[in-house]
C-alpha positions in Angstrom: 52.1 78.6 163.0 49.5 79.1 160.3 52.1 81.2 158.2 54.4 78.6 158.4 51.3 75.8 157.4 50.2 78.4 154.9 53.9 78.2 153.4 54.2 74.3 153.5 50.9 74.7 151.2 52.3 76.7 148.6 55.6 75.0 148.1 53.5 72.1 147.6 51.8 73.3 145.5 54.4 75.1 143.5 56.0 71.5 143.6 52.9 69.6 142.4 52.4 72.5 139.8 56.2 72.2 138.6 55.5 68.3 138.1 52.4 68.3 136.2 54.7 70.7 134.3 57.4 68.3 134.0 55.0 65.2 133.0 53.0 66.9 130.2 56.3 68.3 128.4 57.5 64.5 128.8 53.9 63.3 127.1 54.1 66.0 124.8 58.0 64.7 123.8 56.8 61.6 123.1 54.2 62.5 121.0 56.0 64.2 119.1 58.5 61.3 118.6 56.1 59.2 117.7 54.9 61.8 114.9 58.1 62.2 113.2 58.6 58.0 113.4 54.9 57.9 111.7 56.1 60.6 109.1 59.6 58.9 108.7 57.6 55.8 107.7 55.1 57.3 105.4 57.9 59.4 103.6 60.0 55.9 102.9 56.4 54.6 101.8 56.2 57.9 99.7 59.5 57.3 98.1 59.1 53.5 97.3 55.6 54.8 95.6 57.8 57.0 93.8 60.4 54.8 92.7 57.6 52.3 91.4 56.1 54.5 89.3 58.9 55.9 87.6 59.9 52.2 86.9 56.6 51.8 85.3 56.6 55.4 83.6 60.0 54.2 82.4 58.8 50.8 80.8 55.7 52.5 79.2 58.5 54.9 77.7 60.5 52.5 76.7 57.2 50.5 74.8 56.2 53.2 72.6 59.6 54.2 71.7 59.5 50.0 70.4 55.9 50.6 69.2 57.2 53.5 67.2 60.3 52.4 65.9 58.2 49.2 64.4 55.9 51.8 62.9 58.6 53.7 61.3 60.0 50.1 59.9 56.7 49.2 58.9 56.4 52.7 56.7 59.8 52.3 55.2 59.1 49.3 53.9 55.9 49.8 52.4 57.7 53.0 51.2 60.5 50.8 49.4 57.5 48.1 48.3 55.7 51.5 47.0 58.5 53.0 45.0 59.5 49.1 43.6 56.6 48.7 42.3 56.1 51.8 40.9 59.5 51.6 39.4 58.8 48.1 37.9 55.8 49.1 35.7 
């Protein structure tokens, strides 16, 4: 009989064994789903982030494109004001 007792042992234990096994790969599954939902959410953060600053990169572009174009109507002017009065005296 001790065999047999000695053979009841081990399955148990290769049982116990294979569901430690099958527990930890079920932990480790979920951590790793959680992971990937945290990095899902940070990369839609990251892409709002994105999207915000190229709005604002885009405004700032379209001020000193308004900034310069005054600037170049400003110039003209005093250009044509220049050249009138020179012309006139």
């Amino acid at each position: 009989m001790p065999p047999k007792n000695t053979n009841n042992d081990l399955k148990e234990f290769i049982h116990d064994k294979f569901e430690s096994h099958e527990e930890l790969e079920a932990l480790r599954f979920k951590r790793i789903d959680e992971l990937l939902t945290h990095f899902g959410k940070e990369v839609d953060s990251n892409e709002e982030t994105i999207k915000r600053v190229h709005t604002r990169v885009d405004r700032i572009d379209t001020k000193i494109k308004t900034v310069q174009g005054l600037g170049t109507a400003i110039a003209t002017a005093l250009g044509a004001a220049a050249a009138w009065i020179g012309l006139s005296k």
